[in-house]
N, CA, C and O atoms as a Tripos MOL2 file, in Angstrom:
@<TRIPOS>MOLECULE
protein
  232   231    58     0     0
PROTEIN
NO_CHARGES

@<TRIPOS>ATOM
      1 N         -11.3470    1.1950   12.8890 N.3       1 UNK1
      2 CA        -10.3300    0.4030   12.2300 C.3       1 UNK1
      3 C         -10.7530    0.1150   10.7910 C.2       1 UNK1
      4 O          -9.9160    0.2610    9.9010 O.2       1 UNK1
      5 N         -12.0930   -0.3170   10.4780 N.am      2 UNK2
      6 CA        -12.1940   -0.4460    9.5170 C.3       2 UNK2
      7 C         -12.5350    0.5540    8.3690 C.2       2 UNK2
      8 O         -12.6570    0.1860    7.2010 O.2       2 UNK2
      9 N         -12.6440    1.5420    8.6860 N.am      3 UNK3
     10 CA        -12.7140    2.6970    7.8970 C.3       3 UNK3
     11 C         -11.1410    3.0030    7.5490 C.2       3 UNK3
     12 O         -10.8260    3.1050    6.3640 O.2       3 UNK3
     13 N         -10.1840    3.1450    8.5420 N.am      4 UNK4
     14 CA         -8.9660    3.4870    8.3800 C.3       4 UNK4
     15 C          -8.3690    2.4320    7.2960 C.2       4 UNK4
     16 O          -7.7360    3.0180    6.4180 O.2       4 UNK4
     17 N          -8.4290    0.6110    7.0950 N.am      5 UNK5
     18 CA         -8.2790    0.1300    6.1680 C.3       5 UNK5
     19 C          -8.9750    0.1110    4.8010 C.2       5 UNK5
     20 O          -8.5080   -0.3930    3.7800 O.2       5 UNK5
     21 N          -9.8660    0.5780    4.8960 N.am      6 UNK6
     22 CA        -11.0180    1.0960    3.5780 C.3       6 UNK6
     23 C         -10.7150    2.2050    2.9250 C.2       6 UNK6
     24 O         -10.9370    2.3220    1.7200 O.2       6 UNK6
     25 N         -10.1450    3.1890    3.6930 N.am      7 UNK7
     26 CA         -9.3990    4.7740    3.0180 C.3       7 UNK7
     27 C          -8.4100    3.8340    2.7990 C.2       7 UNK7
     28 O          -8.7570    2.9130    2.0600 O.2       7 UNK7
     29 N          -7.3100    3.7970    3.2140 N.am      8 UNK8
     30 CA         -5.9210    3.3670    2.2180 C.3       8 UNK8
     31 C          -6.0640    2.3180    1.1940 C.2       8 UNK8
     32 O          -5.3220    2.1480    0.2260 O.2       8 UNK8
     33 N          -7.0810    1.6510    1.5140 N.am      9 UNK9
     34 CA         -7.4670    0.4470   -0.4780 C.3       9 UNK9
     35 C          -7.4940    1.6870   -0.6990 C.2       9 UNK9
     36 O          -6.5660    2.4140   -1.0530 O.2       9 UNK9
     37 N          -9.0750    2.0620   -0.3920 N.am     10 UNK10
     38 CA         -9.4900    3.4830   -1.6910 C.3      10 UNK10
     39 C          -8.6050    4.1790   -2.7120 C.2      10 UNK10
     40 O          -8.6730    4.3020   -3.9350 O.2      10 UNK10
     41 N          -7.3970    4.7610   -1.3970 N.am     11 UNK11
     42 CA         -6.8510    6.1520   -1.9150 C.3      11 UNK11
     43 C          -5.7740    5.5500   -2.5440 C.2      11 UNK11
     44 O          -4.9540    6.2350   -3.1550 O.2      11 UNK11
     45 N          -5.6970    4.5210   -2.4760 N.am     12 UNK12
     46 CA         -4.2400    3.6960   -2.8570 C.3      12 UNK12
     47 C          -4.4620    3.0270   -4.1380 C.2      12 UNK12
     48 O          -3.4290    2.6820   -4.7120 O.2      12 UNK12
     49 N          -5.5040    2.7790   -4.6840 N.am     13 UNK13
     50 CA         -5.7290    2.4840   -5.9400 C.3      13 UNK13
     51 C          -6.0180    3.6630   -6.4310 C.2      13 UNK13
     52 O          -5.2500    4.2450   -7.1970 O.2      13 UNK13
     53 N          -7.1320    4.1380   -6.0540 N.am     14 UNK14
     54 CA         -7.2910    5.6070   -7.1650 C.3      14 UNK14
     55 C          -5.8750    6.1260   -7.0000 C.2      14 UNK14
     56 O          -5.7820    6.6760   -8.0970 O.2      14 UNK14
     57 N          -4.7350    6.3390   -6.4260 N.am     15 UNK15
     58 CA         -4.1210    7.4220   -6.5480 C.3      15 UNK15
     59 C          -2.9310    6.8930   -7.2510 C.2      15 UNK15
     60 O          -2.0140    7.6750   -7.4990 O.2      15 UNK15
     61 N          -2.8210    5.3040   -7.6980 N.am     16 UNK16
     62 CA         -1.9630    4.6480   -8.4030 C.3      16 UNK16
     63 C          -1.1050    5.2610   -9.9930 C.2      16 UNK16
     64 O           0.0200    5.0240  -10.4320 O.2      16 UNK16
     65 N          -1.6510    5.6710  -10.2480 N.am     17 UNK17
     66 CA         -1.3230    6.6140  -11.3900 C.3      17 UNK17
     67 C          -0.6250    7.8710  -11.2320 C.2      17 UNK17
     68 O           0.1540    8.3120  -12.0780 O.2      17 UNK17
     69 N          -0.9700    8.5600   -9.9170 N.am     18 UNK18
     70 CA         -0.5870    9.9570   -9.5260 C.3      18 UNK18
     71 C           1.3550    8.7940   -9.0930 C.2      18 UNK18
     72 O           2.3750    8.7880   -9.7810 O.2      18 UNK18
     73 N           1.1220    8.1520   -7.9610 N.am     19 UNK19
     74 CA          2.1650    7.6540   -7.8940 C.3      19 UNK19
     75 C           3.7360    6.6600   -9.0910 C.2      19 UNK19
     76 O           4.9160    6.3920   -8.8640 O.2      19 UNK19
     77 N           2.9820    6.4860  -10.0500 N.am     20 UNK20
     78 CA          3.1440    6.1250  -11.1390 C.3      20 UNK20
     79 C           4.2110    7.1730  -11.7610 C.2      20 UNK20
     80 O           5.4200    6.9520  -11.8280 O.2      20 UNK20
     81 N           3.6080    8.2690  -12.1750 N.am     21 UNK21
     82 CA          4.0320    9.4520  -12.9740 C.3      21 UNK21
     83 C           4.9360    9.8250  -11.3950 C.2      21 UNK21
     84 O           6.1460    9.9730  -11.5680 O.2      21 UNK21
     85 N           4.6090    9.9260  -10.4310 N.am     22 UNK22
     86 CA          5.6330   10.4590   -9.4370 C.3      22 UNK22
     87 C           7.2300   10.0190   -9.2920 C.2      22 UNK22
     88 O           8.2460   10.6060   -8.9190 O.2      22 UNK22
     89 N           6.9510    8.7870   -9.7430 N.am     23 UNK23
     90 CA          7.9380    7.9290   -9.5970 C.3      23 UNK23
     91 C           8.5740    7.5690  -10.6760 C.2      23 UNK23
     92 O           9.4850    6.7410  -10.6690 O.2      23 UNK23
     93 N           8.1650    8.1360  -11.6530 N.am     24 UNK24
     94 CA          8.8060    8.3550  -12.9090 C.3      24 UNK24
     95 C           8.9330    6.5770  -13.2290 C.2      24 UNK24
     96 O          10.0600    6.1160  -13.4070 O.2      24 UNK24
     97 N           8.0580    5.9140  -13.2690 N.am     25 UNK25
     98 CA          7.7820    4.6240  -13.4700 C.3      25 UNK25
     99 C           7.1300    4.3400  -14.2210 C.2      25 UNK25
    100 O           6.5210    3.2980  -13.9790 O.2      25 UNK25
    101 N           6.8130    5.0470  -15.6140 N.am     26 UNK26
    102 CA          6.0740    4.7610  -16.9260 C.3      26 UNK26
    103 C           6.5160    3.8600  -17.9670 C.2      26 UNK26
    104 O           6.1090    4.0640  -19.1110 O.2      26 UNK26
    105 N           6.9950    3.2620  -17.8220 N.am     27 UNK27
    106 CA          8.1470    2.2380  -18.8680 C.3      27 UNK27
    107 C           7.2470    0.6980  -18.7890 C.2      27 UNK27
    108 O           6.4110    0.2060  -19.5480 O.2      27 UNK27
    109 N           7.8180    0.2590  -17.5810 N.am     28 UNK28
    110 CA          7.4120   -1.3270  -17.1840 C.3      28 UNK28
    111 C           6.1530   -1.3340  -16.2580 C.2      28 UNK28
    112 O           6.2710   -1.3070  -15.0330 O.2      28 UNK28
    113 N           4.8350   -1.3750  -16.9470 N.am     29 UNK29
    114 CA          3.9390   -1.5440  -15.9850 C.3      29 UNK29
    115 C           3.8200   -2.4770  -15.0510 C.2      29 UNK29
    116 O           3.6350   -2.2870  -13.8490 O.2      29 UNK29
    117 N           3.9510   -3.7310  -15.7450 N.am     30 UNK30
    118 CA          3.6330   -5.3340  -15.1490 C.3      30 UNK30
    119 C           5.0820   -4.8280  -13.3100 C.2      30 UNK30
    120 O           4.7980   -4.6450  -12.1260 O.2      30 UNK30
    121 N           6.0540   -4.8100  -13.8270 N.am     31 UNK31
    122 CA          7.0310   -4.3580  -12.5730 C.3      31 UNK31
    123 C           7.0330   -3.4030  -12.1080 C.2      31 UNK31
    124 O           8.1050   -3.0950  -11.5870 O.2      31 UNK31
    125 N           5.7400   -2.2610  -11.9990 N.am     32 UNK32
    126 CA          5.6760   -1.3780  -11.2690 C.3      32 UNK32
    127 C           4.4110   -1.8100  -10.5700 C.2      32 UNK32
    128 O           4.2860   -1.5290   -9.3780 O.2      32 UNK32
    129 N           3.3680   -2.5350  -11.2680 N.am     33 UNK33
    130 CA          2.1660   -2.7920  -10.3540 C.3      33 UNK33
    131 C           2.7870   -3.8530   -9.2420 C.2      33 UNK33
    132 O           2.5480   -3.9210   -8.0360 O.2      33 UNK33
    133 N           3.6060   -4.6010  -10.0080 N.am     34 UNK34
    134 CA          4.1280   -5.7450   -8.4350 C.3      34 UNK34
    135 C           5.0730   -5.2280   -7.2730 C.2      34 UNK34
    136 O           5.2600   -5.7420   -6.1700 O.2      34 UNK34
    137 N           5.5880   -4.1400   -7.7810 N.am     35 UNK35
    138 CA          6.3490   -3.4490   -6.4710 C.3      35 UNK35
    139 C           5.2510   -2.5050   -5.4580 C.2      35 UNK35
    140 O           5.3050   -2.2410   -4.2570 O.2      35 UNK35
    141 N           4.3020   -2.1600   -6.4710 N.am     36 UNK36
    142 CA          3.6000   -1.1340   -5.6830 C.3      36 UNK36
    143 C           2.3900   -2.0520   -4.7530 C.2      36 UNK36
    144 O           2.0800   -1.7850   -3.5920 O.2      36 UNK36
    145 N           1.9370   -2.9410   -5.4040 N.am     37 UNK37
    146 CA          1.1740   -3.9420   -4.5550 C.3      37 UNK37
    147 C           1.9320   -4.5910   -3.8110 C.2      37 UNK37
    148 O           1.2460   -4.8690   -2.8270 O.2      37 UNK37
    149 N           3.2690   -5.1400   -3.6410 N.am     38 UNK38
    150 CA          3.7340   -5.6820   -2.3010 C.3      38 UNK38
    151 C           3.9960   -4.5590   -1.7400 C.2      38 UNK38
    152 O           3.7150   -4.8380   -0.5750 O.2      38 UNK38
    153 N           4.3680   -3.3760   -1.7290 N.am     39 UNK39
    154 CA          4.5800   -2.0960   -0.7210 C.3      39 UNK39
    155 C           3.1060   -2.0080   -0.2800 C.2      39 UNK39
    156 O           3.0640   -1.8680    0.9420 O.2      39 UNK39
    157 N           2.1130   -2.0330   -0.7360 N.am     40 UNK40
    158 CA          0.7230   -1.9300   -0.3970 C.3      40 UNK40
    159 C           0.1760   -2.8500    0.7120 C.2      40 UNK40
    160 O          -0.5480   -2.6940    1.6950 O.2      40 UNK40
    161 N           0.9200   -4.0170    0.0560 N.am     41 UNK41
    162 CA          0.5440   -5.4980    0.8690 C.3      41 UNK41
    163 C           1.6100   -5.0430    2.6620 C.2      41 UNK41
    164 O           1.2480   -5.3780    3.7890 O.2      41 UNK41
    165 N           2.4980   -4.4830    2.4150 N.am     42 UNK42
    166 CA          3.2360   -4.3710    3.4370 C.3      42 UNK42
    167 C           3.3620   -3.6360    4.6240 C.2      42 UNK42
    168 O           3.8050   -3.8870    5.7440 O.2      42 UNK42
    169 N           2.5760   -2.1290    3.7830 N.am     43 UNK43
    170 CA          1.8350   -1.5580    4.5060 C.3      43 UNK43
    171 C           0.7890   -1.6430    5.5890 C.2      43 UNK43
    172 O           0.7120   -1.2130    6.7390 O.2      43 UNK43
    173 N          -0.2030   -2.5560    4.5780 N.am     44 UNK44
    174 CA         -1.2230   -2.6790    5.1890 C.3      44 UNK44
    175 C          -1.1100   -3.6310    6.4190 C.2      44 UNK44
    176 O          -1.6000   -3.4460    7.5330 O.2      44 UNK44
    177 N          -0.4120   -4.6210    6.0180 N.am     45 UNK45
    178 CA         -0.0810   -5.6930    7.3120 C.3      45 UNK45
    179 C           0.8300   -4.4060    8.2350 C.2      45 UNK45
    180 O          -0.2890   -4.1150    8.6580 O.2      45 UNK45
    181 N           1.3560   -3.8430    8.6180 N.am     46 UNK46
    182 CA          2.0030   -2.9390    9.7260 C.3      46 UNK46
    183 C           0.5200   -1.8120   10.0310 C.2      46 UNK46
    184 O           0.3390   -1.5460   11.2190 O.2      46 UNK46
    185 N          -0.0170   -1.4770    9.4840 N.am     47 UNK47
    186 CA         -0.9150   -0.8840    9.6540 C.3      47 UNK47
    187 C          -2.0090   -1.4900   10.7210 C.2      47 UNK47
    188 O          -2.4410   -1.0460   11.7850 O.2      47 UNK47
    189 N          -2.3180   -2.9030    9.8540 N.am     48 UNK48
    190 CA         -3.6260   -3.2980   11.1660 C.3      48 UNK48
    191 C          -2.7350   -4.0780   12.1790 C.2      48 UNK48
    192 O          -3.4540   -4.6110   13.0230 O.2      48 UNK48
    193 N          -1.0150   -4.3960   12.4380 N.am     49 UNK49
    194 CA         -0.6490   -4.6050   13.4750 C.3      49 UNK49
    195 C          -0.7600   -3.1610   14.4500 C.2      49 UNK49
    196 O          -1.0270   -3.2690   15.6470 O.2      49 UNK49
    197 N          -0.5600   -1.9950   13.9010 N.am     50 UNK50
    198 CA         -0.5010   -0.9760   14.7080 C.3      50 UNK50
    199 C          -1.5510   -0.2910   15.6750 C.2      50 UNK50
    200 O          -1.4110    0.3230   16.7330 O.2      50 UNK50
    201 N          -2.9920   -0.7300   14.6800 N.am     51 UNK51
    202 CA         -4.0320   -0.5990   15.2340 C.3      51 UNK51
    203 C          -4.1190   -1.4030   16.2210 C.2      51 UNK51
    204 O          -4.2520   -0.9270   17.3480 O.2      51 UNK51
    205 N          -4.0680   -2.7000   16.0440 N.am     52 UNK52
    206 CA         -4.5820   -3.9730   16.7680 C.3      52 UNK52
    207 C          -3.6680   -3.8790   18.0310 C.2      52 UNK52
    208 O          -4.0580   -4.5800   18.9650 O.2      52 UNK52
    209 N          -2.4070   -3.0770   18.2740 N.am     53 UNK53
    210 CA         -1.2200   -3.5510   19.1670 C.3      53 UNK53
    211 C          -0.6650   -4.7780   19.4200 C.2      53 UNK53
    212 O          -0.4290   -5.3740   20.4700 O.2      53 UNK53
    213 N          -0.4650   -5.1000   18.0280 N.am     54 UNK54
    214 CA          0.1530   -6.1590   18.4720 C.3      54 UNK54
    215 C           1.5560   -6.0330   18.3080 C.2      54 UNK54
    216 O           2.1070   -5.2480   17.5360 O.2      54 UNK54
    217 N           2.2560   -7.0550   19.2730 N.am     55 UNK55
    218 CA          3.9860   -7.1530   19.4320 C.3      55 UNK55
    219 C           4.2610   -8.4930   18.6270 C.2      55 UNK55
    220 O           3.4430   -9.4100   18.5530 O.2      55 UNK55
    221 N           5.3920   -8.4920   18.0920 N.am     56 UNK56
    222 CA          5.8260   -9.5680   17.8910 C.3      56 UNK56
    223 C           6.8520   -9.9250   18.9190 C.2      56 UNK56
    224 O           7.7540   -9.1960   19.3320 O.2      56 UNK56
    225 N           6.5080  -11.4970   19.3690 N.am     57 UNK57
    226 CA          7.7050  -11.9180   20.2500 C.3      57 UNK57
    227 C           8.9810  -12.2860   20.1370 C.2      57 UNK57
    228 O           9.2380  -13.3460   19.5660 O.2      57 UNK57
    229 N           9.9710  -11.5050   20.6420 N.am     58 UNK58
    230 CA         11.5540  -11.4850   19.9400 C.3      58 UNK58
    231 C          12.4380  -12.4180   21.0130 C.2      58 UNK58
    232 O          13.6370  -12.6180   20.8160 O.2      58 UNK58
@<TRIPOS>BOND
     1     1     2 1
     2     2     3 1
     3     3     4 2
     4     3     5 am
     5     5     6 1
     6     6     7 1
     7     7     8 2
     8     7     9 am
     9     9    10 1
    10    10    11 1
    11    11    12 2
    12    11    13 am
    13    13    14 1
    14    14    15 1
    15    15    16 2
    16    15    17 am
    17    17    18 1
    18    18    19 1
    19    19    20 2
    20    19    21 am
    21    21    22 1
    22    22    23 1
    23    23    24 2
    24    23    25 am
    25    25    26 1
    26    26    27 1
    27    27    28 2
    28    27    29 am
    29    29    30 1
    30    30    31 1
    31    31    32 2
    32    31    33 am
    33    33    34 1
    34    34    35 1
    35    35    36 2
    36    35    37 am
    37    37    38 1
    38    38    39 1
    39    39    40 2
    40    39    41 am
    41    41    42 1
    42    42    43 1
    43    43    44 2
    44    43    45 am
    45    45    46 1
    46    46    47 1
    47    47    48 2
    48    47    49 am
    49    49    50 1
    50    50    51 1
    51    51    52 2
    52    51    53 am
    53    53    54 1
    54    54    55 1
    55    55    56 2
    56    55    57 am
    57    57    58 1
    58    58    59 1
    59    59    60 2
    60    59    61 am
    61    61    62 1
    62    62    63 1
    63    63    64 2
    64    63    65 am
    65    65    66 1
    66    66    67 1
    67    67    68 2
    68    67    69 am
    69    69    70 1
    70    70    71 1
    71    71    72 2
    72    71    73 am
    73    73    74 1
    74    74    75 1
    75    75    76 2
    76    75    77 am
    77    77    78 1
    78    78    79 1
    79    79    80 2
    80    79    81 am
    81    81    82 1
    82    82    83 1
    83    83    84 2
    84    83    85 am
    85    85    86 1
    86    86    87 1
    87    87    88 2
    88    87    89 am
    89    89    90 1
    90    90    91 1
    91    91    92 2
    92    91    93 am
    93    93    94 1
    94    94    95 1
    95    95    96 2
    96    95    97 am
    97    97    98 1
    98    98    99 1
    99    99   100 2
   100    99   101 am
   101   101   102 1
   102   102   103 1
   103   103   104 2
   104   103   105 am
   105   105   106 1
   106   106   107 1
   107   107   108 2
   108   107   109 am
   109   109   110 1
   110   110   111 1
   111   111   112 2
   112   111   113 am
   113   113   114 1
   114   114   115 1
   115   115   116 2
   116   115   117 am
   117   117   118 1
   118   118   119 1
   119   119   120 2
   120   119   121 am
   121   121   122 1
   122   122   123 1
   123   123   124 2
   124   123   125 am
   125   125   126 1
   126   126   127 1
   127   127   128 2
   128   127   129 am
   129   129   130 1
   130   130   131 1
   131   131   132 2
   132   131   133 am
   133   133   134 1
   134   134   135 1
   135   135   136 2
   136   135   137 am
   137   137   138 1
   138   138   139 1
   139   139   140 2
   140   139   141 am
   141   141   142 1
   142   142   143 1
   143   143   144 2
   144   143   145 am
   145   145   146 1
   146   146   147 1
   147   147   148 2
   148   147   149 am
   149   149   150 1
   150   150   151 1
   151   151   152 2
   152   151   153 am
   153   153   154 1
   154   154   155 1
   155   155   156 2
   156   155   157 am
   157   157   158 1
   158   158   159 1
   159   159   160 2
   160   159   161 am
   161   161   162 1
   162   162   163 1
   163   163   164 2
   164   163   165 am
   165   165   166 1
   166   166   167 1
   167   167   168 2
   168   167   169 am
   169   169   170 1
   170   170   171 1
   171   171   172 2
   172   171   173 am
   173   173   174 1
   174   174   175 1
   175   175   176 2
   176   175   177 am
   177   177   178 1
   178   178   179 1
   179   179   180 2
   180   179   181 am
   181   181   182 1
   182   182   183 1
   183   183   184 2
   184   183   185 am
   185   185   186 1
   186   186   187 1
   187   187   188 2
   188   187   189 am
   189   189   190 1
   190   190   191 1
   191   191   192 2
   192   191   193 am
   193   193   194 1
   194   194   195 1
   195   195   196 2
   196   195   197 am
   197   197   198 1
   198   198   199 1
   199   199   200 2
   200   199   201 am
   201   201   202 1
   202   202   203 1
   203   203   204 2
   204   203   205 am
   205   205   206 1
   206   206   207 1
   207   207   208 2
   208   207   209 am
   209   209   210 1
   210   210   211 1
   211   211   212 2
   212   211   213 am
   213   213   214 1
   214   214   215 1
   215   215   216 2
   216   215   217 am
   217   217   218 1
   218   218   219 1
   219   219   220 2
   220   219   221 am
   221   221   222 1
   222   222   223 1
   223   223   224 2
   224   223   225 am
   225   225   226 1
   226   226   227 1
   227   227   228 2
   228   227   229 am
   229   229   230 1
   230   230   231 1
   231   231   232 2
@<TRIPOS>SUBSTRUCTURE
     1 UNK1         2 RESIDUE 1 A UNK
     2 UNK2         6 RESIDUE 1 A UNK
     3 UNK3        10 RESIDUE 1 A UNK
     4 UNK4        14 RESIDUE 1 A UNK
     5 UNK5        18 RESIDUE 1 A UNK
     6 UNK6        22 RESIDUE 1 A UNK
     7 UNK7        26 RESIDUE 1 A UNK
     8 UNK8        30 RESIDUE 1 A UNK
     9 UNK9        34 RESIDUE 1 A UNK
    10 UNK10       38 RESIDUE 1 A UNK
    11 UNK11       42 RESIDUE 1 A UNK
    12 UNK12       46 RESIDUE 1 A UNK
    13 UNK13       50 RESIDUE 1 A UNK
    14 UNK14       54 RESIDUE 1 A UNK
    15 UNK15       58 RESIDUE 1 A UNK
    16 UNK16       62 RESIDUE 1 A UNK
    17 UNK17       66 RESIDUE 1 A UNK
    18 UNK18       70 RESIDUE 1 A UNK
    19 UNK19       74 RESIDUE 1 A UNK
    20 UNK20       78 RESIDUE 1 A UNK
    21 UNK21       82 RESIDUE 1 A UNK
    22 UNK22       86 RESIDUE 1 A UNK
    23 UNK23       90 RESIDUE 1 A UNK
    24 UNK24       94 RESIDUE 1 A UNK
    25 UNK25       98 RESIDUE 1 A UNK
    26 UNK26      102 RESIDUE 1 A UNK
    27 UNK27      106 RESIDUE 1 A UNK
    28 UNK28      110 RESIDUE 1 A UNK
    29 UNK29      114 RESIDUE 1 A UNK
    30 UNK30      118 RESIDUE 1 A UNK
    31 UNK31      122 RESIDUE 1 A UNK
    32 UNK32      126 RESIDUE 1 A UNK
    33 UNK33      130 RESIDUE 1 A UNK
    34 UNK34      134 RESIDUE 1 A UNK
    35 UNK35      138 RESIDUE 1 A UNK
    36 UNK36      142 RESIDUE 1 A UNK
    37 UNK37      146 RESIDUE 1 A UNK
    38 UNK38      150 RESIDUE 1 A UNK
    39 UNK39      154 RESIDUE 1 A UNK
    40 UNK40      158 RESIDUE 1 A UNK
    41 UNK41      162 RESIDUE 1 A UNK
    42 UNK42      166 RESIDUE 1 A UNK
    43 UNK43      170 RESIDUE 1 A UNK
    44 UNK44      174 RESIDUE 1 A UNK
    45 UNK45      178 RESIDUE 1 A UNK
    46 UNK46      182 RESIDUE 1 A UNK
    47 UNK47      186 RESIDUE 1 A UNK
    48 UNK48      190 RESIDUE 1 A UNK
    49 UNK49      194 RESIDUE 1 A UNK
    50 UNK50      198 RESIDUE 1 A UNK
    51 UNK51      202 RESIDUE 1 A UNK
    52 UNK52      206 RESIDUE 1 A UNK
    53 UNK53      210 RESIDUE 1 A UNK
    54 UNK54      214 RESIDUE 1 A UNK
    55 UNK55      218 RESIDUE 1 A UNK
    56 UNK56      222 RESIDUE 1 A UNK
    57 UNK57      226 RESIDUE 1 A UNK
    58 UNK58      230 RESIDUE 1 A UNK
């Protein structure tokens, strides 16, 4: 588990730039780092629920 959250920081900052230019998002930095860090942030929380199995109760 914790390797699997340690690769996606990693690859997810270094590769911030590749995604950047992908997304044709070179204009407004300040509003591209805050979209891409809450998608990051959002990720990652579904990620270690997926590992962990956890359910949410509906």
């Amino acid at each position: 588990m914790h390797s699997t959250v340690s690769g996606t920081l990693f690859y997810a900052f270094n590769a911030k730039e590749m995604y950047k230019e992908f997304l044709n998002e070179t204009t407004d930095e300040e509003a591209f780092d805050e979209k891409y860090y809450t998608e990051l942030n959002k990720h990652i929380k579904y990620l270690l629920k997926d590992l962990l199995g956890y359910e949410e109760n509906k």
